[in-house]
GUVEXKE-817296 format. One record per residue (C-alpha): residue number from 1; residue in three letters; x, y, z. Coordinates in Angstrom, 3 decimals, padded with zeros to 6 digits. Example, Ala and Ser with C-alpha at 12.3 -4.5 7.8 and 13.67 -1.06 7.14 Angstrom:
2
SITE   gugu   nulum         c1         c2         c3
SITE      1     ALA    012.300   -004.500    007.800
SITE      2     SER    013.670   -001.060    007.140
This chain:
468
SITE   gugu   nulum         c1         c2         c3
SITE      1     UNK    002.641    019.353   -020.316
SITE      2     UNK    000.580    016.576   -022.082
SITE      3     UNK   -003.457    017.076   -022.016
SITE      4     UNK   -004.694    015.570   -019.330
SITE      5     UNK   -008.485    013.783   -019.885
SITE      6     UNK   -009.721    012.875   -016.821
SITE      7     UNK   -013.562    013.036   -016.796
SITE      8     UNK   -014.648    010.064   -015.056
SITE      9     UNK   -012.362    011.031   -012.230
SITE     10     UNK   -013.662    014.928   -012.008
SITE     11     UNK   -017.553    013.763   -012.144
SITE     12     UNK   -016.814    011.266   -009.054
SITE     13     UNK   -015.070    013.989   -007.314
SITE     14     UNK   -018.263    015.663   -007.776
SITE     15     UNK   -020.389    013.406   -007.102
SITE     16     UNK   -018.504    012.362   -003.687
SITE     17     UNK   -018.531    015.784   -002.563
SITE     18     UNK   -022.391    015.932   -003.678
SITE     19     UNK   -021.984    018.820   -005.472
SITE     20     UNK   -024.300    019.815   -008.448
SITE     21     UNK   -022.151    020.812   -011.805
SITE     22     UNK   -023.353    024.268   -011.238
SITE     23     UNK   -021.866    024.707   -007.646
SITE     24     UNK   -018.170    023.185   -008.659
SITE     25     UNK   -018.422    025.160   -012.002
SITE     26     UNK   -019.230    028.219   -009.240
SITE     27     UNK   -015.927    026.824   -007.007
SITE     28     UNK   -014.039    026.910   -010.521
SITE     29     UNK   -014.989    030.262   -012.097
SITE     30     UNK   -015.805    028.231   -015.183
SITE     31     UNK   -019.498    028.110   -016.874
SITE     32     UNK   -021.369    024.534   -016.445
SITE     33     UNK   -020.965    023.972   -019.872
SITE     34     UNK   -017.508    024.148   -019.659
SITE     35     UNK   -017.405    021.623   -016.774
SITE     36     UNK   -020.191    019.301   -018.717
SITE     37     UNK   -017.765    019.317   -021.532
SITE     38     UNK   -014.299    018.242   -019.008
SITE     39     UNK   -016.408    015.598   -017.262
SITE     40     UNK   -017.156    014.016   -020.779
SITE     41     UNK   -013.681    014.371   -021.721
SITE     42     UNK   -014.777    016.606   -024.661
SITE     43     UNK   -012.166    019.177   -023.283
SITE     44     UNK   -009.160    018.942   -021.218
SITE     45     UNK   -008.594    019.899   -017.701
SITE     46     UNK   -006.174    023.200   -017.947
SITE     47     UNK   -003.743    023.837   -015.671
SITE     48     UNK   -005.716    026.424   -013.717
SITE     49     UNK   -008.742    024.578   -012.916
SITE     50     UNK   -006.745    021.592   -011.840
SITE     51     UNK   -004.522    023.800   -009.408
SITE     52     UNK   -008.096    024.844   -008.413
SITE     53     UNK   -009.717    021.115   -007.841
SITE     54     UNK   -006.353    020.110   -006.030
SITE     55     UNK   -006.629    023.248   -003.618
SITE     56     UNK   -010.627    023.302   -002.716
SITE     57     UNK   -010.691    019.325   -002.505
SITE     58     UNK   -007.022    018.570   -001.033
SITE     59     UNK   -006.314    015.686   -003.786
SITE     60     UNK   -002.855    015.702   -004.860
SITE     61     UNK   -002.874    016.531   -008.352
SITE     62     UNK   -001.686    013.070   -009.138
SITE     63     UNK   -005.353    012.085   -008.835
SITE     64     UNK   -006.010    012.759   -012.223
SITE     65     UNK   -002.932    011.483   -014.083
SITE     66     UNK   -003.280    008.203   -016.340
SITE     67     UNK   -000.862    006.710   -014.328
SITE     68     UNK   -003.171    006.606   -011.445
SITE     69     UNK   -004.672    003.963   -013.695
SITE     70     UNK   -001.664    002.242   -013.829
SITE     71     UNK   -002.677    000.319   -010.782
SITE     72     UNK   -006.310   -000.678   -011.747
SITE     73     UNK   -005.011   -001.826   -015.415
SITE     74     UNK   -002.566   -004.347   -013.731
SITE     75     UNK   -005.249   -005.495   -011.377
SITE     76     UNK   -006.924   -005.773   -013.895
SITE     77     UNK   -004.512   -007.483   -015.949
SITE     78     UNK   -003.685   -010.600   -013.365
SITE     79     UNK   -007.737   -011.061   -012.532
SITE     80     UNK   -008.807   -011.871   -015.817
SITE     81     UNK   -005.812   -013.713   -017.013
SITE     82     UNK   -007.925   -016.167   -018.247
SITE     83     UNK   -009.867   -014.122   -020.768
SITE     84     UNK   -007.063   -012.076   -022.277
SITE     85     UNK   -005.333   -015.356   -023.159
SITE     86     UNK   -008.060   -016.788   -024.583
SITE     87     UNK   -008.358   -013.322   -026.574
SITE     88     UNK   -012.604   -012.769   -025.315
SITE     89     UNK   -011.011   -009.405   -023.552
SITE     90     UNK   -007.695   -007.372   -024.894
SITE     91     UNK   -005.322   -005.258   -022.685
SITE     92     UNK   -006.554   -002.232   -024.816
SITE     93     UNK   -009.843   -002.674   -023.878
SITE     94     UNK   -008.894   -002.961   -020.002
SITE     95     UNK   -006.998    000.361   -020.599
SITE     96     UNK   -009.709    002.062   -022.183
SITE     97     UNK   -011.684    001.170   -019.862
SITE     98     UNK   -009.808    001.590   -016.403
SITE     99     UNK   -009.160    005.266   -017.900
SITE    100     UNK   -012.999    006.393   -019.216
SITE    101     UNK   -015.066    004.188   -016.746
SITE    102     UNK   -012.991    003.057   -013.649
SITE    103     UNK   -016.022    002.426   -011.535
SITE    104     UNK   -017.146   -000.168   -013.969
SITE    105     UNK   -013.891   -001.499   -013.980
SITE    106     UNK   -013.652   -001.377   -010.281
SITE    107     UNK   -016.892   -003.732   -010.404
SITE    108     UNK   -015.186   -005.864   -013.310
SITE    109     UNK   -012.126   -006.632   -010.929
SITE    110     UNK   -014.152   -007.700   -007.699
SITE    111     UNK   -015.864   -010.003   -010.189
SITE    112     UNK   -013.085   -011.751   -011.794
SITE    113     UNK   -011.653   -012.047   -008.002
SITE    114     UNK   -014.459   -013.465   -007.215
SITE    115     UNK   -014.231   -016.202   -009.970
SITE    116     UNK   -010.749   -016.729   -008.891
SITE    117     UNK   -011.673   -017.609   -005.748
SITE    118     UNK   -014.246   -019.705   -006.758
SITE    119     UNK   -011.969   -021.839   -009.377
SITE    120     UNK   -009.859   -022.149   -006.370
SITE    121     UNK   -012.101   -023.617   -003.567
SITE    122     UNK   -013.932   -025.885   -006.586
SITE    123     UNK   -010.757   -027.307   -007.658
SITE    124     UNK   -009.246   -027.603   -004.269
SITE    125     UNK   -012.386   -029.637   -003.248
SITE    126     UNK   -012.164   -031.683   -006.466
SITE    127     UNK   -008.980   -033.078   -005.771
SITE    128     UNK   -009.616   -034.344   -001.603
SITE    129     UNK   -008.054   -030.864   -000.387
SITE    130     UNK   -010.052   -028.550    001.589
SITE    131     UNK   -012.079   -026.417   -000.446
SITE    132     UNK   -012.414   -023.824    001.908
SITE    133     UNK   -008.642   -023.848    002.541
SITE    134     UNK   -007.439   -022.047   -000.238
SITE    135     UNK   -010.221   -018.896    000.567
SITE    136     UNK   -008.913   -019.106    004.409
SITE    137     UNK   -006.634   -016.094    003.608
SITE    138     UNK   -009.546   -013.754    001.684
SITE    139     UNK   -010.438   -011.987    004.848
SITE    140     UNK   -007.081   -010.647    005.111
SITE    141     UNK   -006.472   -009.936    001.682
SITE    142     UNK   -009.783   -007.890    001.876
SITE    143     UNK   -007.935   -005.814    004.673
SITE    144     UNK   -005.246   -004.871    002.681
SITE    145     UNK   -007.564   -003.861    000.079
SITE    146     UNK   -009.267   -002.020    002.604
SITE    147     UNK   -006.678    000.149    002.850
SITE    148     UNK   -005.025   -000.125   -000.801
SITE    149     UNK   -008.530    001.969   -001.461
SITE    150     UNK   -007.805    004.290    001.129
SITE    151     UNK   -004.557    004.545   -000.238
SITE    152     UNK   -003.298    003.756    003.345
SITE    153     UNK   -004.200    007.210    005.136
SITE    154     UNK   -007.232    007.254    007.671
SITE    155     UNK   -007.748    011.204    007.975
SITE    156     UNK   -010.259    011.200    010.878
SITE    157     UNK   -008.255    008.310    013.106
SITE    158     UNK   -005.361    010.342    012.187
SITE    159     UNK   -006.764    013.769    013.390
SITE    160     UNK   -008.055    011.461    016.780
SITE    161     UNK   -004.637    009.968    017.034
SITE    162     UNK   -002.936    013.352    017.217
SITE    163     UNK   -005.192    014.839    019.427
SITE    164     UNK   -005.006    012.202    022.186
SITE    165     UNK   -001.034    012.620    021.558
SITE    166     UNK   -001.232    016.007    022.493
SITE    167     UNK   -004.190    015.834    025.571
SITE    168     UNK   -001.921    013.018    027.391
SITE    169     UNK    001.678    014.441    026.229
SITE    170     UNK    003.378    011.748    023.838
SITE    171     UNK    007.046    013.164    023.209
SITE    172     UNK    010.211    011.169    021.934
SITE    173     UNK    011.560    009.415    024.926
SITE    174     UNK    008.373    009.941    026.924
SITE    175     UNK    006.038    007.433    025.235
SITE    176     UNK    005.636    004.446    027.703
SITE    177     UNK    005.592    007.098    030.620
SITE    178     UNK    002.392    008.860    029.173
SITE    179     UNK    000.826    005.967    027.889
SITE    180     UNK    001.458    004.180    031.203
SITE    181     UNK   -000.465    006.971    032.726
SITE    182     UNK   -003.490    007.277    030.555
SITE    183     UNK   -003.977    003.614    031.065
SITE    184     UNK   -004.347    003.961    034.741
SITE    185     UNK   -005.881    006.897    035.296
SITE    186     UNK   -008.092    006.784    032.427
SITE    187     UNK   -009.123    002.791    032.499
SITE    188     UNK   -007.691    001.495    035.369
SITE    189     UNK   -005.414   -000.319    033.507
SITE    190     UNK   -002.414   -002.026    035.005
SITE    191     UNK    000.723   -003.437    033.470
SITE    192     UNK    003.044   -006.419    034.091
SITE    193     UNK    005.443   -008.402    032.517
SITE    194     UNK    004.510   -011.734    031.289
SITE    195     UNK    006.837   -014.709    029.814
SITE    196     UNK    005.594   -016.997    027.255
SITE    197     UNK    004.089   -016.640    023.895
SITE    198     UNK    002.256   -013.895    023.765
SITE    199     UNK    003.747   -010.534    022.964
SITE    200     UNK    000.939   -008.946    024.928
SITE    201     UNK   -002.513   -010.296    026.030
SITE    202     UNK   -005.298   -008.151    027.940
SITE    203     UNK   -006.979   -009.525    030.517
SITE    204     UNK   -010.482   -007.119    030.457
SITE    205     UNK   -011.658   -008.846    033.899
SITE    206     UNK   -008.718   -007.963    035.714
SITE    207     UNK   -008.099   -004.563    034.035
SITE    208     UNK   -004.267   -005.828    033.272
SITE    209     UNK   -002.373   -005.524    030.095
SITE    210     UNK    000.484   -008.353    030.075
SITE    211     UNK    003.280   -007.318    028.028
SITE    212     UNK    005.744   -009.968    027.155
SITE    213     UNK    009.480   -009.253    028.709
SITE    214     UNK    010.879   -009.716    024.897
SITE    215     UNK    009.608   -006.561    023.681
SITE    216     UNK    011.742   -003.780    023.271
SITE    217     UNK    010.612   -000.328    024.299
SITE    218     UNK    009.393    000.368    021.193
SITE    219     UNK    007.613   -002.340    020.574
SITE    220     UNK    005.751   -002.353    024.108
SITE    221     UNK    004.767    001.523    023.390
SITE    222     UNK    003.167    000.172    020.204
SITE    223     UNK    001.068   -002.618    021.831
SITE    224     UNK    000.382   -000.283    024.989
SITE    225     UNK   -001.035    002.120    022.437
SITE    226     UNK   -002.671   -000.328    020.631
SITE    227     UNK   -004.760   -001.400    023.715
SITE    228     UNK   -005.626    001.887    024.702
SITE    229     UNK   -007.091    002.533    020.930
SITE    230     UNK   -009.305   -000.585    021.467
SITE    231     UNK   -010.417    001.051    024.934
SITE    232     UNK   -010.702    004.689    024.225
SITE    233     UNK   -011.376    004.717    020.370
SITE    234     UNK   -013.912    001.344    019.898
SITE    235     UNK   -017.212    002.892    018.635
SITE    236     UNK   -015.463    004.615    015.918
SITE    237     UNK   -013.492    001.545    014.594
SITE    238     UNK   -016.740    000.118    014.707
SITE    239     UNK   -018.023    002.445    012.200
SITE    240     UNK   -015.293    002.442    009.844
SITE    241     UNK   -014.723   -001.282    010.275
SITE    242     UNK   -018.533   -001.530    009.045
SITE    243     UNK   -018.103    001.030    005.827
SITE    244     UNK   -016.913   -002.268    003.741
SITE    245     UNK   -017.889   -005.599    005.780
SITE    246     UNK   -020.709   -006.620    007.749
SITE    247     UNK   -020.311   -006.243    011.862
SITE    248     UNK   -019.696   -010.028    013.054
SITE    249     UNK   -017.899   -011.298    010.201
SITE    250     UNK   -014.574   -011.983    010.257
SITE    251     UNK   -013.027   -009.173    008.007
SITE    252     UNK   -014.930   -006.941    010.144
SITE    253     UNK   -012.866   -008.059    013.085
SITE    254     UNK   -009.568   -008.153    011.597
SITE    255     UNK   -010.477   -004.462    010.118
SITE    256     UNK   -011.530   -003.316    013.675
SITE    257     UNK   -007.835   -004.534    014.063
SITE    258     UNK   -006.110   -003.243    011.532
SITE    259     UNK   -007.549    000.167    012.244
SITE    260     UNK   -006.362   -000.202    015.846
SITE    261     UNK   -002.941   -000.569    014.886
SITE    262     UNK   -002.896    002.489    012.916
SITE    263     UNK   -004.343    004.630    015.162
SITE    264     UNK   -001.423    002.870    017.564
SITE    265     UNK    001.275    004.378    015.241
SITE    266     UNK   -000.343    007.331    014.773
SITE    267     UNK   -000.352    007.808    018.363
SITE    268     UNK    002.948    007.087    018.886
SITE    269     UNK    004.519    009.117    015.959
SITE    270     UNK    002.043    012.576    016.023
SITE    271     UNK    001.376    013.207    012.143
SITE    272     UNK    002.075    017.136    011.893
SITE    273     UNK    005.424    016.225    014.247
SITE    274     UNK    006.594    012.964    012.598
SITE    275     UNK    005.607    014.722    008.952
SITE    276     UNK    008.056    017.578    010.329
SITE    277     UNK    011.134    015.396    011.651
SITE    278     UNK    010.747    013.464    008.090
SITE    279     UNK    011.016    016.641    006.279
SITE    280     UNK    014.143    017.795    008.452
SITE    281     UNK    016.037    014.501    007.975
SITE    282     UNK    014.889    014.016    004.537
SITE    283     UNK    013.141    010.647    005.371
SITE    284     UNK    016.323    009.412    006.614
SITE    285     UNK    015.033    006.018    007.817
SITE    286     UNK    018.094    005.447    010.456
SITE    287     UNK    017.772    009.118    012.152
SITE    288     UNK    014.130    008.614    012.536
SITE    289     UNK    014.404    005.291    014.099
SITE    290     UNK    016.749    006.673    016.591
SITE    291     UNK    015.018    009.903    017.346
SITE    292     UNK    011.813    008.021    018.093
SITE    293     UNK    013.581    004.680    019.454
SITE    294     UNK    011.237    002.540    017.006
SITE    295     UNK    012.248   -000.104    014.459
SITE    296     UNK    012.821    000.078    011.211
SITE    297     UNK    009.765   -001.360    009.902
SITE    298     UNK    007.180    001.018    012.190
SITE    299     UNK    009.080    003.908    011.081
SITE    300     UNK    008.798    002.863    007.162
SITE    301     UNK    005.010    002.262    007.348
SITE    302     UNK    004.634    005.362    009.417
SITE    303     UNK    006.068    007.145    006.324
SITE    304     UNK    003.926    005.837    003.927
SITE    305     UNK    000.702    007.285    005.701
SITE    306     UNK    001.749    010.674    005.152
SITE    307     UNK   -000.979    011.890    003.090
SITE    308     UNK   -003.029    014.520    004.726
SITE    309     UNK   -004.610    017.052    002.947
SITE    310     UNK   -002.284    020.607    002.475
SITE    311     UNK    000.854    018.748    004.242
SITE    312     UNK    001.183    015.483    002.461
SITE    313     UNK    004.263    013.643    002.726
SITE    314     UNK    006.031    011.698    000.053
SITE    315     UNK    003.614    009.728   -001.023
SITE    316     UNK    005.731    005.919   -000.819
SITE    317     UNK    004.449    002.256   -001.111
SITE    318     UNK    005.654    000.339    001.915
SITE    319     UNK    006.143   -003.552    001.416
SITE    320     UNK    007.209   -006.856    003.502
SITE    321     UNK    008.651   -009.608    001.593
SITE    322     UNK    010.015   -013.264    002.739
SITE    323     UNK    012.520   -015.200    000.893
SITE    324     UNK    009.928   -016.853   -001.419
SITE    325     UNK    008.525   -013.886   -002.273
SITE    326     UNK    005.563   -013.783   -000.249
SITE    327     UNK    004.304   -010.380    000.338
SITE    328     UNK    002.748   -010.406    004.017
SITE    329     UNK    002.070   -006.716    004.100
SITE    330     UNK    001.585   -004.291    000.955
SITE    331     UNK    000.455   -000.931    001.276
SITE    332     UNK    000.983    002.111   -001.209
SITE    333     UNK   -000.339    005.936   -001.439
SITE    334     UNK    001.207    005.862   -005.088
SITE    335     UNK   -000.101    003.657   -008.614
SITE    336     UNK    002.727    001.052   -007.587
SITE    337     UNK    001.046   -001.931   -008.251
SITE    338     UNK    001.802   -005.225   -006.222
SITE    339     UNK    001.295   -008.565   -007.867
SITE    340     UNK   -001.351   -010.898   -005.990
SITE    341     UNK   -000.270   -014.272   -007.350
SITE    342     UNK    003.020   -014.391   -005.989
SITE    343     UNK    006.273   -014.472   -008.073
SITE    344     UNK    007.012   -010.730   -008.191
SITE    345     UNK    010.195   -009.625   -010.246
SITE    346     UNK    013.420   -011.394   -008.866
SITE    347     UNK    015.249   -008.082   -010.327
SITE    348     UNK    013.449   -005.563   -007.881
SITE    349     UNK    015.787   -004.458   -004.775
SITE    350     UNK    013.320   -006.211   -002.027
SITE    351     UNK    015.372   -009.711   -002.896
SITE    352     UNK    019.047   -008.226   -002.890
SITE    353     UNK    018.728   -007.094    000.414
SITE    354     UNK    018.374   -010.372    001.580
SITE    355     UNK    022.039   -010.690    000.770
SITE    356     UNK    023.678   -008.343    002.983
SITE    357     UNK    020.941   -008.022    005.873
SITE    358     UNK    020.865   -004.686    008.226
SITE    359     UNK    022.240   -002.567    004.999
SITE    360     UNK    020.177   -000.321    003.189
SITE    361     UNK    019.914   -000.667   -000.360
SITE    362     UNK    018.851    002.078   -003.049
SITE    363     UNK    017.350    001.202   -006.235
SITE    364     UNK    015.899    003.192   -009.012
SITE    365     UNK    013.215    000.989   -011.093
SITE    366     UNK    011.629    001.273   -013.903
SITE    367     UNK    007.640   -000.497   -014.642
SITE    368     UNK    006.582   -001.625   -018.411
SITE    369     UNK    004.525    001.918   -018.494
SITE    370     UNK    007.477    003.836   -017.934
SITE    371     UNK    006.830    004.510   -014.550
SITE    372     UNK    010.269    005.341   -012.173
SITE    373     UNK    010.284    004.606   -008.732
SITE    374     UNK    013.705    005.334   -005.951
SITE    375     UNK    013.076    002.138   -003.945
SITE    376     UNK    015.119    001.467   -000.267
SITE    377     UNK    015.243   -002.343    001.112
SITE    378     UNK    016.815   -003.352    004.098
SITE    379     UNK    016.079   -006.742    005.439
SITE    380     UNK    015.512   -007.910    008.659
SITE    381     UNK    015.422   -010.644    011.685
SITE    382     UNK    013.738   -011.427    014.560
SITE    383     UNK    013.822   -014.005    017.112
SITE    384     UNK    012.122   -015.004    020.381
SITE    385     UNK    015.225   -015.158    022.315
SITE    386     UNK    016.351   -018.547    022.811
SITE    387     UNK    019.051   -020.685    021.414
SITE    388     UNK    018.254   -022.499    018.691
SITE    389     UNK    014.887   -021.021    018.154
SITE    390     UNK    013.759   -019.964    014.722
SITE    391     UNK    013.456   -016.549    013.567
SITE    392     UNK    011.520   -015.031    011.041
SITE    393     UNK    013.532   -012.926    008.043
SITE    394     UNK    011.593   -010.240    005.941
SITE    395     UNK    012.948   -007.445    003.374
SITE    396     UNK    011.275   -003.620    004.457
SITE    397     UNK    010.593   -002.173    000.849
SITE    398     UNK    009.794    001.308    000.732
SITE    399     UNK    009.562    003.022   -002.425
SITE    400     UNK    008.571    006.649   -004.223
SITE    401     UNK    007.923    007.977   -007.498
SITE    402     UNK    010.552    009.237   -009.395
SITE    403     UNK    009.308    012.824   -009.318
SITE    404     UNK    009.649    013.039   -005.088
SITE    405     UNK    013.067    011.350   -005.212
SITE    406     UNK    014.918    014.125   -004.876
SITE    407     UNK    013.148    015.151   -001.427
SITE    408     UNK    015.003    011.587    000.116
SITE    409     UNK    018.413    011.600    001.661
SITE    410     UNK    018.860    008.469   -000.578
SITE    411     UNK    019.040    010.022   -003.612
SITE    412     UNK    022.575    012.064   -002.951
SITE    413     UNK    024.684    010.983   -005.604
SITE    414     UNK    021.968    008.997   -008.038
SITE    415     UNK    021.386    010.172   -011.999
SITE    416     UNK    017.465    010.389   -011.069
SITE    417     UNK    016.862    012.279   -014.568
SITE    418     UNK    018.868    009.218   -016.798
SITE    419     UNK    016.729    006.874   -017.161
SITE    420     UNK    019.109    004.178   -018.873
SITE    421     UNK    020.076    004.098   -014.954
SITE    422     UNK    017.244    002.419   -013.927
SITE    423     UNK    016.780   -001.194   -013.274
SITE    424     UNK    013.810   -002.860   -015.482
SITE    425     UNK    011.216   -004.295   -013.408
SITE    426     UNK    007.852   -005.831   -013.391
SITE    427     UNK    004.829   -006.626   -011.112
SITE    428     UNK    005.387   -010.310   -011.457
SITE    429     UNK    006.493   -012.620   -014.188
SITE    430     UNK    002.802   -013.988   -014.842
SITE    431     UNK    001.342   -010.645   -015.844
SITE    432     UNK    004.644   -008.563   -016.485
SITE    433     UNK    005.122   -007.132   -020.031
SITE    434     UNK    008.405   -007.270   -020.396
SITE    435     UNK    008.818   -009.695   -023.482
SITE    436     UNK    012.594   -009.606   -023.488
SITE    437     UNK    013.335   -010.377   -019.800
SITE    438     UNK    015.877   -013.047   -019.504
SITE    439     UNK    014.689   -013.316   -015.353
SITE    440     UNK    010.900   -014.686   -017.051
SITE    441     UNK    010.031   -017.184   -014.997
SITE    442     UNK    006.401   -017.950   -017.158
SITE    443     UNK    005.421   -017.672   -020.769
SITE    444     UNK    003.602   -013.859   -021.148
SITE    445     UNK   -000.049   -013.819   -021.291
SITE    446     UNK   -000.900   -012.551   -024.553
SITE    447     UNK    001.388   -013.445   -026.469
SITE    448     UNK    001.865   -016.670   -028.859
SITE    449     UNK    005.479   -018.416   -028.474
SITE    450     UNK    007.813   -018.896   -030.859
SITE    451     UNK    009.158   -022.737   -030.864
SITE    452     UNK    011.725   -023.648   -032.821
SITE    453     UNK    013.723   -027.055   -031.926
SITE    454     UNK    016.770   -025.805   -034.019
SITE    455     UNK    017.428   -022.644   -032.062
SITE    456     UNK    017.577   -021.351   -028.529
SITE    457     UNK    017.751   -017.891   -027.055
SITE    458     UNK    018.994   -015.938   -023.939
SITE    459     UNK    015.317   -014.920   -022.994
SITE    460     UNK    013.804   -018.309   -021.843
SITE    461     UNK    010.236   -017.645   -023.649
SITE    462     UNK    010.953   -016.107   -026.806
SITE    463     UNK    007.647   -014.828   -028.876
SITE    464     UNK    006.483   -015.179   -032.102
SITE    465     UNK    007.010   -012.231   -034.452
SITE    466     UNK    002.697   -010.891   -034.967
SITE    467     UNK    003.787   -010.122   -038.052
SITE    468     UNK    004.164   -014.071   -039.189
């Protein structure tokens, strides 16, 4: 086992917990000198004090790995572009410093994001577009961040969920009944089917939830429990809406929203239950789906909130991807990073599935760090109903370190400890370091090309040797 130097990470444990070094040195049978000396990285942590931190604070013990930095390096990596090809900023200093200091380079990142977004509006207004146009989409990108952070688990609107599962009886095949119920004799809520284009609209004067007749039972469980979050569960979304954005705004809102919704799926799929069936059927997407009668995508982002403290899940990354490769929901309890400037790696399994639609395809990938994930993709279609209509076609990504591959039905049969078997892959072609890739679709960053009008090459950007 390599040393692992993690200081900056131990100290904000600490410091979260508001614990002084003496109490945690207490917690850890260790003398405060000893802990003074891990949190400056002037010792390692040993493998019995981290077995320690992991049980009395319920991290996974993943926390302090270096590849948990392998997310904030790449973010990192694509928000100051600009500097590390004009050499002010190198990627060694972004990895020194996402390792030693990663609040500072927390603070770094919203800042260069923030001068992205600028450049953008300026230059969208200096050429007759809208300037405000191109930041139209910030709110919801702060939302995913919101729960990127979070590392997409909500422990107390998880705990909440559950309990109001078990007070009005949710059980497979019983859903819409008991929801049905609460609604009604809870909120005086009544339900009717509706025809146009909503999927389901609440009318608060009336006390009626129209639910549109389109929606499979599944789908109008989901939106029935969604409603009765936003009735029974408001004060508290307020709250945690209002830990990152100001009440009134609009990421606030969408927030308030976004915590609805998973408080609806945690309602519907009971965590200590769900986390048990996954177990059983070793996150066999199709099972699940059938046991609970929910789609494909619910189930996989279900599945990726697994992550309570003392029975965690496989931790997964859980993605939605169009044919152009734009990524309309990202969400990850692992370091997978996900580009945010478009044009992620035409090589990863998301795209293939778009060949043979309904099928589930297996992947095992392989990052620039070295990083293995098992990845599954299936893609899939939806329409309104009519004839001639247009649908809209996404591929479900759902992916999992290396290390928990083994736990997934999808692994029978794959050489998960040969690593010439996985498929190279990068976070997108505009930060990716893969200087060999013959899929590059844009010079690499750092890097000086090598142009020569008397020779060509199979890699469309070759480099120029540093050496020369």
């Amino acid at each position: 086992m390599s040393k692992i130097y993690a200081g900056a990470r131990l100290r904000r444990l600490r410091e979260e917990r508001r614990m002084s070094q003496a109490e945690l040195a207490r917690v850890l049978g260790i003398s405060p000198s000893y802990l003074n000396q891990m949190e400056h990285d002037s010792r390692p942590l040993t493998v019995p004090v981290l077995l320690k931190l992991t049980e009395a604070f319920g991290v996974d013990p993943g926390f302090f790995s270096e590849r948990d930095t392998a997310r904030l390096l790449a973010d990192l990596r694509e928000a100051l572009a600009g500097e590390i090809t004009e050499a002010r900023v190198s990627p060694t200093d972004l990895a020194e410093l996402a390792s030693r200091m990663p609040e500072v380079a927390q603070v770094l990142l919203d800042l260069g994001r923030r001068n992205q977004r600028l450049s953008e509006r300026l230059a969208g207004a200096a050429d007759g577009r809208d300037g405000d146009r191109g930041a139209a989409s910030s709110p919801h990108e702060e939302i995913r961040d919101f729960f990127y952070r979070r590392q997409n688990y909500l422990h107390d609107t998880d705990l909440a969920a559950e309990q109001l599962a078990e007070d009005i009886g949710i059980r497979p095949g019983e859903v819409v009944q008991a929801l049905t119920a609460r609604l009604a004799d809870a909120h005086g809520v009544r339900l009717t089917v509706a025809t146009g284009d909503h999927l389901h609209h609440y009318d608060e004067a009336a006390r009626t939830l129209h639910l549109s007749a389109r929606l499979r039972p599944g789908q109008r469980a989901f939106r029935m429990a969604l409603q009765l979050a936003l009735l029974e569960y408001g004060a508290e979304l307020d709250r945690q809406a209002g830990e990152d954005f100001p009440p009134g705004s609009p990421t606030h809102a969408l927030a308030r929203i976004g915590i609805a919704n998973y408080f609806a799926a945690a309602l519907i799929l009971p965590y200590t239950a769900f986390h048990a069936a996954a177990e059983e059927v070793r996150y066999d997407i199709e099972r699940l789906t059938d046991r609970y009668s929910l789609g494909h995508e619910t189930v996989c982002h279900r599945l990726s909130t697994l992550q309570r403290p003392r029975l965690r899940g496989v931790p997964f990354s859980f993605v939605r991807v169009d044919r152009a490769g734009n990524m309309s929901k990202r969400q990850s309890a692992t370091g997978f990073h996900f580009s945010r400037a478009g044009g992620t790696c035409p090589l990863w399994n998301v795209y293939e599935a778009f060949a043979a639609p309904g099928r589930i395809h297996v992947q095992i990938a392989e990052m620039p760090d070295g990083q293995r994930y098992l990845w599954t993709a299936r893609a899939l279609t939806r329409h309104r109903g009519g004839w001639g209509e247009p649908g809209k076609t996404f591929a479900i990504g759902l992916g999992c370190e290396i290390r928990h591959a083994h736990r997934l039905v999808y692994s029978d049969g794959l050489d998960l400890a040969n690593a010439s078997a996985a498929t190279p892959i990068g976070m997108g072609c505009r930060v990716c370091e893969r200087l060999d890739c013959p899929q590059r679709a844009v010079p690499p960053l750092d890097r000086p090309l090598r142009i020569d009008q008397n020779s060509s090459t199979f890699v469309p950007y070759p480099v120029a040797d540093p050496a020369m």
